[in-house]
C-alpha positions in Angstrom: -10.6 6.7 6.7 -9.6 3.2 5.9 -11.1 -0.4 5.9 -10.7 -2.0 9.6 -11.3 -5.1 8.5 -8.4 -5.2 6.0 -6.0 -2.9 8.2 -6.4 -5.7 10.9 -5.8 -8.6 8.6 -2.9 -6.8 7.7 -1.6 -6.2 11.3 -2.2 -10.1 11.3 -0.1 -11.0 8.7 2.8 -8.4 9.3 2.6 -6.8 12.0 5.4 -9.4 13.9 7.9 -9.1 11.2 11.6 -7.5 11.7 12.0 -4.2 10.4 8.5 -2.9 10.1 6.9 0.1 11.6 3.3 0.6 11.7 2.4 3.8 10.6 -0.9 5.9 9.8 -0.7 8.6 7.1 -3.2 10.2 4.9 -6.1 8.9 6.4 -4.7 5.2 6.5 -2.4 2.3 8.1 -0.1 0.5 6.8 4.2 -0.9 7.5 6.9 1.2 6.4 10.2 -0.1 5.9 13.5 1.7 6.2 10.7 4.8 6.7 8.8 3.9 3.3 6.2 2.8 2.7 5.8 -1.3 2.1 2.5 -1.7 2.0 -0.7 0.7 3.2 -4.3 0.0 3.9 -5.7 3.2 2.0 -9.8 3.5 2.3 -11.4 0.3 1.0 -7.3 0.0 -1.0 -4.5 -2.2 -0.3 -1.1 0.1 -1.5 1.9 -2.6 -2.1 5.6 -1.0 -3.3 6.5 -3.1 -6.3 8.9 -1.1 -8.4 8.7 1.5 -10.9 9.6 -1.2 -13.7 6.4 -3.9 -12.4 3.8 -0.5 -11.8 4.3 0.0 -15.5 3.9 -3.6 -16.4 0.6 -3.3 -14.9 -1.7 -3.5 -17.9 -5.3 -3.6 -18.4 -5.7 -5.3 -14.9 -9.1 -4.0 -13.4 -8.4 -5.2 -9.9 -4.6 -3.6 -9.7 -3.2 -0.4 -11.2 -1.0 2.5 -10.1 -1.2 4.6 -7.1 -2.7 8.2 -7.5 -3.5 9.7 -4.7 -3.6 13.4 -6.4 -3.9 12.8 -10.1 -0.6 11.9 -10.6 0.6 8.4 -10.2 3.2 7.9 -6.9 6.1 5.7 -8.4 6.6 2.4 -7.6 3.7 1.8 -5.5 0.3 -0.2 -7.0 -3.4 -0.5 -5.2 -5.4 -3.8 -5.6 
C-alpha cells in the first residue's frame, strides 16, 4: 500500500506533463517514462531515478539513500 496523500500530491505536480504514464506496481503509484520508472510513490516513500553515478554519491544522508526493495539496492533509483 502507499501514502494517498503523497501519491495525490504527486498526480498534482506531474500528472499533466508530456510523456508520462501513470502506473501502479508493487503495491504503489508513481510516472514512468519511456516505460521506466521516473519517480514512484512506494508506502510512506518517494522513489526518484537519479543515476547510478548520483545513487552512489548519496552519503550519510538519513532522509535519502538507495532503493532496496529486496535486499539489494535497484540501480539508479533513490527513496527520500
Amino acid at each position: 500500500m502507499y501514502d494517498a496523500g503523497l501519491a495525490e500530491r504527486l498526480r498534482e505536480m506531474i500528472g499533466g506533463m508530456p510523456d508520462m504514464e501513470e502506473s501502479t506496481m508493487f503495491g504503489g503509484f508513481g510516472y514512468l517514462m519511456n516505460g521506466h520508472i521516473c519517480v514512484f510513490v512506494w508506502s510512506d516513500r518517494l522513489v526518484i531515478r537519479i543515476g547510478a553515478e548520483a545513487v552512489a554519491s548519496l552519503d550519510n544522508d538519513p532522509y535519502v539513500g538507495p532503493m532496496d526493495f529486496t535486499g539489494k539496492a535497484m540501480r539508479g533509483l533513490a527513496t527520500v
